[in-house]
N, C-alpha and C positions, 0 to 999 in steps of 0.2 A: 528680552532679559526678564527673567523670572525669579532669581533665586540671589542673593547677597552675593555668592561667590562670582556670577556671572560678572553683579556690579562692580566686584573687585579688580577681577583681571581685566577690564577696563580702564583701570586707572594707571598710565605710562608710567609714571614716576614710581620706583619702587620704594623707595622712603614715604611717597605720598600714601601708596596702596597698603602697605605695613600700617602707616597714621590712622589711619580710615579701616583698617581691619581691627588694628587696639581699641576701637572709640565703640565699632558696633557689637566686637566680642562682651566689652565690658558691659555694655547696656542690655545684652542677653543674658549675661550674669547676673547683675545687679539687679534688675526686673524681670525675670522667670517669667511674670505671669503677662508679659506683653506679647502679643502676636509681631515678628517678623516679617514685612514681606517687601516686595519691588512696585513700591506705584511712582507713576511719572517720572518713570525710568531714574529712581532714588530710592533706598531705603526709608522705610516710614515703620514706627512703631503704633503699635491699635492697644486699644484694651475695650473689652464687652465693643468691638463695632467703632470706635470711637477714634480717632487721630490723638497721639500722645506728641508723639517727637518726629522727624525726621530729618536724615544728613542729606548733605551734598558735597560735592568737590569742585574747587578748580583751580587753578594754576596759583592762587598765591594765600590758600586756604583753603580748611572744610569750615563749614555754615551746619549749625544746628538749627533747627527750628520748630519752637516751642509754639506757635500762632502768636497771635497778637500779646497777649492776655498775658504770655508766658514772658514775652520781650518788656513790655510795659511792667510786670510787676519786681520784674531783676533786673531792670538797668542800672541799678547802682552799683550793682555785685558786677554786671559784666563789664563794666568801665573798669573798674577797681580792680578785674580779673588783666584790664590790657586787651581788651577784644571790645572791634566797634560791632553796631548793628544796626540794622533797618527797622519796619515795625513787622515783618518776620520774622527774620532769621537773626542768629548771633554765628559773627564770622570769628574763627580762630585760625589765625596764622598759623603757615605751617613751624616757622620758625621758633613758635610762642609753646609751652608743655600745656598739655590740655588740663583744664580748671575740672580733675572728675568729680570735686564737692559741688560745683556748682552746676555742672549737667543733673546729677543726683540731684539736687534741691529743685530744678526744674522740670522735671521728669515726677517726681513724686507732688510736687503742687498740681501739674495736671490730670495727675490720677486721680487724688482727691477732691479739685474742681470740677473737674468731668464724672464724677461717678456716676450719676445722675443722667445723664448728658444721655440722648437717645437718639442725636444725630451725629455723623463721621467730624462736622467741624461743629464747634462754636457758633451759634448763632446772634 
């Protein structure tokens, strides 16, 4: 698997795979200057070489995952949004309308934390 579309038509559920195609259109719109691409058979967004974001799916959700740094700094916002999480990822049921202010506020603090940043993760 190389390419988003591939990751899409992957996904059985067709209300899931439509979920999951709105979440990663919008995040190529909204962030233009991100690189797209398939690692560990998921979408991950990069910027300058770096890890910004990456989704996944599965049966009773898609998981964003901002790293560590991303979860620990908007856990309040993601509780408050109705989505639990780990100390990677934030899961959003599929049931739940996805929080896009709060992807966007997550997504743009790790570009601005990582600017800097000269290795793929946070160290």
């Amino acid at each position: 698997m190389e390419t988003i579309e591939e990751y899409l038509v992957k996904i059985d559920n067709p209300d899931h795979r439509s979920r999951a195609r709105e979440v990663l259109d919008w995040t190529e719109k909204a962030f233009p200057e991100l690189e797209a691409k398939i690692a560990w058979n998921q979408p991950v967004f990069t910027h300058h070489g770096t890890f910004i974001i990456g989704y996944s799916t599965s049966k009773k959700h898609m998981a964003a995952a901002p790293e560590q740094a991303g979860i620990d700094r908007f856990a309040e916002k993601i509780t408050a949004a109705g989505y639990d999480y780990t100390k990677q990822l934030m899961r959003m049921p599929w049931d739940k309308p996805v929080d896009f202010s709060l992807l966007k506020e997550m997504i743009q603090f790790n570009i601005e934390d990582k600017a800097d940043c000269e290795t793929f993760w946070r160290k």
